[in-house]
C-alpha positions in Angstrom: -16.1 44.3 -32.0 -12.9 44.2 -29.8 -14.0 44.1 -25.4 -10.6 45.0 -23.8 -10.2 43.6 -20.4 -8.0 45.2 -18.1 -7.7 45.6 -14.8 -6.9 49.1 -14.7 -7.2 50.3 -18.0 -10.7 51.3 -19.0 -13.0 49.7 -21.3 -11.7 50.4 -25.0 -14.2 49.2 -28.3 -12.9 49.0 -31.3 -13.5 47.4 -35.0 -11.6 45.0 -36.3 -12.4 43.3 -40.2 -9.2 40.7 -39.9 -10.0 37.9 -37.5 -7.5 37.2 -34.5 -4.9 34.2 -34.6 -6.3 31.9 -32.0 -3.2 30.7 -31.6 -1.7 33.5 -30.5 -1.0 33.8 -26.7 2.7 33.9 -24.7 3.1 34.0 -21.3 3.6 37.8 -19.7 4.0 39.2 -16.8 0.3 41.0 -14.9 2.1 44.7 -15.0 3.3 43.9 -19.1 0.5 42.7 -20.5 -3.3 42.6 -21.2 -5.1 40.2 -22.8 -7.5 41.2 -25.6 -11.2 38.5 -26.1 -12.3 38.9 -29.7 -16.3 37.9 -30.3 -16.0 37.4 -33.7 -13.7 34.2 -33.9 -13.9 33.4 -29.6 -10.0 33.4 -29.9 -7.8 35.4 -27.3 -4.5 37.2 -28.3 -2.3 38.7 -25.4 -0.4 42.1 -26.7 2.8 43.5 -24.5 1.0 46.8 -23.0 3.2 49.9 -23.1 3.6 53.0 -21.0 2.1 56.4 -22.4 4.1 59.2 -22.7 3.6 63.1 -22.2 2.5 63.5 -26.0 -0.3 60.8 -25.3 -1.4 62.7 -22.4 -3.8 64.9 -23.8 -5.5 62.2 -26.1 -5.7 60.1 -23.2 -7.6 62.0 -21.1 -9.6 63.7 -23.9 -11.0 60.3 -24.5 -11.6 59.8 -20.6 -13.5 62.9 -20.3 -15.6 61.8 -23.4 -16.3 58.5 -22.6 -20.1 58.1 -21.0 -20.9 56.8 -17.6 -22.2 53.2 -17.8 -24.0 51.5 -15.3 -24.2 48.2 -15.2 -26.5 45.7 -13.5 -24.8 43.4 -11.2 -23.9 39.7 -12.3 -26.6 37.2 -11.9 -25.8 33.9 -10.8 -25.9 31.5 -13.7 -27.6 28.8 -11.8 -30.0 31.0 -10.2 -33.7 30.0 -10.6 -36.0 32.3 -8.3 -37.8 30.1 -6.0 -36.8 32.5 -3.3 -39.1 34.9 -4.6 -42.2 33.3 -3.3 -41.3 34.5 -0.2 -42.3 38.1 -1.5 -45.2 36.8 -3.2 -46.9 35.4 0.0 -46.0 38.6 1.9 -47.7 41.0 -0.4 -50.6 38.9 -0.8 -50.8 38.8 3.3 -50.4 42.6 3.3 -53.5 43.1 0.9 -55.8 40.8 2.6 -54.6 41.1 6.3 -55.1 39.2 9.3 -57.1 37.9 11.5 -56.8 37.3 15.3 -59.4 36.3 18.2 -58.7 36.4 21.5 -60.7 35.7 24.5 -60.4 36.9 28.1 -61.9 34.9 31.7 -61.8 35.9 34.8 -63.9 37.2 37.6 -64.8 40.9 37.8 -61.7 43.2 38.8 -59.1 40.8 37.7 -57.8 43.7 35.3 -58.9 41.7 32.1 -59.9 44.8 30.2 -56.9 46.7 31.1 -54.3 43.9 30.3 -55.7 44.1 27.2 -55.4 47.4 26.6 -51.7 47.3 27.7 -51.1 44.3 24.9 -52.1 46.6 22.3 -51.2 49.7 23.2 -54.7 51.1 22.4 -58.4 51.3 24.4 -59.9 48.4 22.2 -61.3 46.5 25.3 -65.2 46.2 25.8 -65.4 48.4 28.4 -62.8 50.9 26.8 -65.7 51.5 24.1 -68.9 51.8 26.3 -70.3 55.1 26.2 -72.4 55.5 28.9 -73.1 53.4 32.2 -76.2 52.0 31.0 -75.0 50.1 28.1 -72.8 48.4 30.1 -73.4 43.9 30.5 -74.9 43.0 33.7 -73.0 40.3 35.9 -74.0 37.4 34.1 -72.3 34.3 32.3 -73.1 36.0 28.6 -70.1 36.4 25.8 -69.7 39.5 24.0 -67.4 40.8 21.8 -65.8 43.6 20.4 -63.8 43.9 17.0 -61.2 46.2 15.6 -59.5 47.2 12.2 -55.5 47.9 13.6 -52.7 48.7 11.4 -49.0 49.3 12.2 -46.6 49.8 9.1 -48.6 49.1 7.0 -50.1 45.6 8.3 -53.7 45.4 9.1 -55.5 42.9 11.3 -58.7 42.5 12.2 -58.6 41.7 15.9 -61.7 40.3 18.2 -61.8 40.6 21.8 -64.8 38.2 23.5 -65.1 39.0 27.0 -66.8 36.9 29.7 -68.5 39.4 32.2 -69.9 37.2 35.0 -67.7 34.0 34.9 -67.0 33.5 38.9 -68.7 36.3 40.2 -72.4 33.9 41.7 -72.0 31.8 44.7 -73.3 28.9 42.8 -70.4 28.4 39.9 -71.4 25.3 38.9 -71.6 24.5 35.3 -70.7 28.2 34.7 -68.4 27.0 32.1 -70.6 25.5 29.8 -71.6 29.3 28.2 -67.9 29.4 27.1 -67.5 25.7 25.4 -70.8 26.7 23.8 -69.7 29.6 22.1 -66.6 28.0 21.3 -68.1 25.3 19.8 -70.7 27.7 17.9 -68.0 29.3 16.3 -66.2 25.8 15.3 -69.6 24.9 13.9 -70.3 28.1 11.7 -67.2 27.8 10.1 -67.5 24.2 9.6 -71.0 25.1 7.8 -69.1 27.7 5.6 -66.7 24.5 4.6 -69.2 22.1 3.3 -71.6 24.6 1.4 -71.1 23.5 -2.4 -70.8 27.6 -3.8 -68.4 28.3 -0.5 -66.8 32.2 0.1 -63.1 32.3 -1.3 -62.2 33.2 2.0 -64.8 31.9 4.9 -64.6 34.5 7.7 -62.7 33.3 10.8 -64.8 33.8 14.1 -63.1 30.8 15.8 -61.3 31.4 19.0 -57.5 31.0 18.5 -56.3 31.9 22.5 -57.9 31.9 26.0 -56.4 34.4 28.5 -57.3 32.7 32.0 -56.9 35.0 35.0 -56.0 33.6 38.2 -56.4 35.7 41.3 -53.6 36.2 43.6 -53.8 34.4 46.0 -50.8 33.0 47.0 -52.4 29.6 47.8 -53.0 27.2 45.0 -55.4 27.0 42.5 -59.2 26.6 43.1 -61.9 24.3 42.2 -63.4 26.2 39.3 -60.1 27.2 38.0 -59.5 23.3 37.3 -62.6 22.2 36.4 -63.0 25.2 33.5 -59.2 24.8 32.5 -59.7 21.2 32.4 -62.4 21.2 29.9 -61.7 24.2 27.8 -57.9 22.9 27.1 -59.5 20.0 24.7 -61.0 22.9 22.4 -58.7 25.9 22.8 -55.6 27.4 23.4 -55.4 28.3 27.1 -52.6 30.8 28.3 -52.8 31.1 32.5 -51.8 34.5 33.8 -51.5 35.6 37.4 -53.7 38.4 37.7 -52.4 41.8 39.5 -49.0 39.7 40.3 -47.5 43.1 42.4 -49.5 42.3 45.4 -47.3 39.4 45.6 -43.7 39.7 46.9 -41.0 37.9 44.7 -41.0 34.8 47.3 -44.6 34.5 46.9 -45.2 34.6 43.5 -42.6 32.1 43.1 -43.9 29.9 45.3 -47.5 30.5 43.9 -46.3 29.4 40.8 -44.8 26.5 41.5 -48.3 25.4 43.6 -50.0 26.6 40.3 -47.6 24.1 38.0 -47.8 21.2 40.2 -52.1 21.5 39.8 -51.9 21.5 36.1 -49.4 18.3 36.1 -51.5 16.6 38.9 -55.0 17.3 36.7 -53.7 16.4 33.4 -54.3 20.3 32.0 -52.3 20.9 28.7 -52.1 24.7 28.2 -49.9 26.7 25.4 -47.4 25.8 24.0 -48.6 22.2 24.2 -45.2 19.9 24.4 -46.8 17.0 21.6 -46.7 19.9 18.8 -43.6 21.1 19.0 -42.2 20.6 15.7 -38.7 20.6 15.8 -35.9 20.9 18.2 -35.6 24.4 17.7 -39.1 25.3 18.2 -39.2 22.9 21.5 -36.1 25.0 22.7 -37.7 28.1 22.5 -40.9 26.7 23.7 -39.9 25.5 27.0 -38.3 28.8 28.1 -41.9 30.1 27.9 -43.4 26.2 29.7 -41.2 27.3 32.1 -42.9 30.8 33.2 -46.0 29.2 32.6 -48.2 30.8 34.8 -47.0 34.5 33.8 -47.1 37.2 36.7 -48.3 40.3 34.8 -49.2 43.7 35.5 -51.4 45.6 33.4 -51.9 49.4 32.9 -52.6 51.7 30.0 -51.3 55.1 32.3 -48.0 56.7 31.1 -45.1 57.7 33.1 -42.3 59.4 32.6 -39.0 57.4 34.0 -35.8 58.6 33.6 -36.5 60.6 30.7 -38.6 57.5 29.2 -42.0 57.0 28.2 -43.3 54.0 30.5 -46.6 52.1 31.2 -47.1 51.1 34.6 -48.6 51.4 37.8 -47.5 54.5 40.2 -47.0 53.7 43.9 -45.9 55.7 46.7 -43.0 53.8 46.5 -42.5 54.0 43.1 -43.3 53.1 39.9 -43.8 49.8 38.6 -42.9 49.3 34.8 -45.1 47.1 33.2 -42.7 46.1 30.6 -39.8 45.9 33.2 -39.1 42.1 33.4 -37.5 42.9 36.6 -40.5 43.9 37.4 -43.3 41.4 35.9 -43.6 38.8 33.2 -46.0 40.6 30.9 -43.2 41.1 28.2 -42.7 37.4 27.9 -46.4 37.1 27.7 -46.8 40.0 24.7 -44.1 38.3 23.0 -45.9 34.8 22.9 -49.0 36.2 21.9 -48.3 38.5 19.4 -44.2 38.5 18.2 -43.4 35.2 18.0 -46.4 32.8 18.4 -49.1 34.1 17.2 -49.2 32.6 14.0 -48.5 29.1 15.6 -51.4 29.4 17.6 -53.9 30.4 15.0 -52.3 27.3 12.6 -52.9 25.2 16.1 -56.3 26.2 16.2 -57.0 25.4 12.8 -55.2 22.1 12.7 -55.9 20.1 16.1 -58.5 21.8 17.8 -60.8 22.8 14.8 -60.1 19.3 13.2 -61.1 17.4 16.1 -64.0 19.3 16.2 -64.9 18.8 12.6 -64.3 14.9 12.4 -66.3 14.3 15.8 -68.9 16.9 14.4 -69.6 15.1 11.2 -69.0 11.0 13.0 -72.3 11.9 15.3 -74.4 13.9 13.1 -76.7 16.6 14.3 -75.5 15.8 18.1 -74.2 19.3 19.3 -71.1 18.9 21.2 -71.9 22.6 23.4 -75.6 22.3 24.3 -75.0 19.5 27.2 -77.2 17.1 25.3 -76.0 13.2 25.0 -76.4 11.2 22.4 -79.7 8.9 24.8 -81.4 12.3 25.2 -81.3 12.6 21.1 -82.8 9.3 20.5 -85.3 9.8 23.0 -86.3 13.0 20.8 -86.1 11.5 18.1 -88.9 8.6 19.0 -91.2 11.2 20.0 -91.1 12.5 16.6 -92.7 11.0 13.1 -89.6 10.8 11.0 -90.1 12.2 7.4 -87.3 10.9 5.2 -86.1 13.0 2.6 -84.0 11.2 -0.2 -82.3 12.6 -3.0 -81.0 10.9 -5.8 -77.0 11.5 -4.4 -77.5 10.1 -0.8 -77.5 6.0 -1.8 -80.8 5.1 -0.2 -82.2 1.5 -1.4 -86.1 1.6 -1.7 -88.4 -0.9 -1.3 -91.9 -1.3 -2.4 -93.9 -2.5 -0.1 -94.2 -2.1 3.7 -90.9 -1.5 5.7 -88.4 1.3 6.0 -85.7 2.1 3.6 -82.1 0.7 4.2 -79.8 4.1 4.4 -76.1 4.2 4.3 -74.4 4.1 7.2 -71.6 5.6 6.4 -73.0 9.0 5.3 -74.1 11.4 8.3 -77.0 11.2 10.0 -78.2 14.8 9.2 -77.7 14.6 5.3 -80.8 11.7 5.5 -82.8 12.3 7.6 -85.2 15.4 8.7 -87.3 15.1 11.7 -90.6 16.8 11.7 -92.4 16.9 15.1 -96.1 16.5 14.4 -99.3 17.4 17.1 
């Protein structure tokens, strides 16, 4: 079989039963000549090409309007492996299992918390958003509750959690009102640290951990207050914190400004880390794009889930008699930049920081002290005091290297296994 290639002539097949004469070959001019490959002895001959004339004309296009349409796949790259496909393979595995995504909001009452919300994702998800009736609704007290959603958009679904905090700041006495917070927090470190040790664990352990604290600072205009260190202080060791400037248009643009810069200054002075922290920037890259947002760090965001219509445009914000204030606008507020680090561009970094620093930090000081619980308040004296008051039943099992002795005296555990694999304390009357 005889593959003709030309470049202008079509593709011709023909059978041949003589084999070609490899050595044949000259040197031709591009418009005189064409050089014919033959398969069967993987010589080439070049033949002097020749200009049909009117008698040909009618075979010639006979045979073009006989020959068949081929389509061809394109050429792939002889050195080509595939590793690139991998890429596809994670993404339709994350499109059939989804995500997951917990976020938490504090603040006092009237801060707008539920309503930012709302604006982030364009839909009435927040806790109050789904209360019914007045009497459902949480008393003003330092509880947690939370609310959680199946949302999809092009075909991606996430399950998102928001835990509210209905209470925090609202008493005269605020003292220690931070420790309901670090104790769910905690909690939900612990139950998924449980779900991680169980010999016959889930294939995929449910993640309730919180991956980003919304903090909502009044306007004041002033500087930060007590409680707003002291809660920021302590949380920033076990979570994500992302400070926002609540209701930021009843500042002017000089005062926000300068509010911000007062609100920078008391996070440097304190020693308070928030997102994105600068020791886990990874690359250059990522710490370029990452100090743009340090650098707006409080953000001055307006919330509303009201629609307007501006200029022809469909627009969320908040209608004045002065006008109307775009909530998307950043001329107008910083809640765009805000959206964008939550969701667009960081929100996978923040779960994977979650997961990595402050869920690992939580898991190696969680199994070093044994049943001590790092959210209840209680120190490591007050759990040896317990502990004496108690008749200590020890459990062994064959796996947990205990050395017995016969006799009087205590056995000699291992020290380096934890504390709450050995020993079981039973209180007795």
């Amino acid at each position: 079989m005889l593959i003709i290639h030309s470049d202008k002539a079509p593709l011709i097949t023909d059978e041949h039963s003589e084999p070609c004469d490899p050595g044949g070959g000259g040197t031709f001019s591009a418009n005189t000549s064409r050089r014919i490959e033959c398969f069967n002895c993987l010589g080439t001959e070049v033949v002097p090409s020749y200009t049909p004339s009117m008698t040909d004309a009618p075979r010639d296009s006979g045979l073009k309007q006989a020959a068949p349409t081929r389509t061809e796949k394109p050429a792939v790259d002889f050195g080509y492996v595939g590793i690139d496909a991998i890429l596809e393979q994670m993404r339709r595995k994350a499109m059939k299992q989804g995500f997951e995504f917990n976020i938490m909001v504090v603040g006092q009452s009237g801060l707008g918390k539920s309503t930012l919300i709302n604006t982030l994702f364009k839909s009435k998800i927040s806790r109050k958003s789904v209360q019914p009736t007045p009497e459902e609704r949480i008393p003003k007290t330092i509880e947690i509750k939370s609310v959680t959603h199946e949302i999809e958009e092009k075909g991606v679904r996430m399950k998102l959690t928001v835990i509210d905090t209905p209470g925090f700041g609202d008493h005269i006495n605020n003292e220690n009102c931070w420790q309901p917070i670090m104790k769910f927090i905690n909690d939900q470190y612990e139950k998924y640290l449980q779900e991680e040790i169980n010999i016959n664990r889930k294939k995929r352990i449910p993640d309730t951990r919180v991956h980003c604290c919304i903090y909502f600072i009044p306007a004041t205009g002033h500087s930060l207050r007590p409680l707003d260190i002291e809660f920021m202080k302590r949380l920033s060791k076990v979570v994500n914190i992302v400070p926002v400037i609540a209701k930021a248009d009843t500042l002017t643009l000089e005062e926000r400004e300068y509010f911000k810069q007062r609100i920078t200054a008391d996070l440097l002075a304190n020693g308070i880390d928030v997102y994105p922290q600068k020791e886990f920037d990874e690359d250059p890259e990522d710490r370029l794009v990452n100090e743009k947002f340090r650098e707006m760090i409080p953000f001055a965001v307006v919330g509303s889930d009201q629609e307007y219509q501006v200029n022809g445009r469909r627009i969320l914000g908040r209608k004045t008699k002065w006008g109307t204030i775009e909530v998307e606008n950043t001329t107008h507020c910083e809640f765009a930049y805000l959206r964008d680090l939550l969701i667009r561009t960081h929100m996978q970094n923040i779960k994977d920081i979650t997961s990595n620093i402050h869920f690992e930090a939580y898991r190696v000081k969680r199994l070093n002290e044994g049943q001590s619980v790092l959210s209840n308040g209680m120190t490591d004296k007050e759990l040896v005091a317990n502990e004496m008051k108690s008749v200590v039943k020890i459990q062994f099992s064959p796996f947990c290297g205990v050395k017995r002795h016969h006799g009087i005296g205590m056995p000699e555990m291992s020290s380096s296994l934890p504390h709450f694999l050995l020993v079981q304390a039973v209180a007795t009357q």
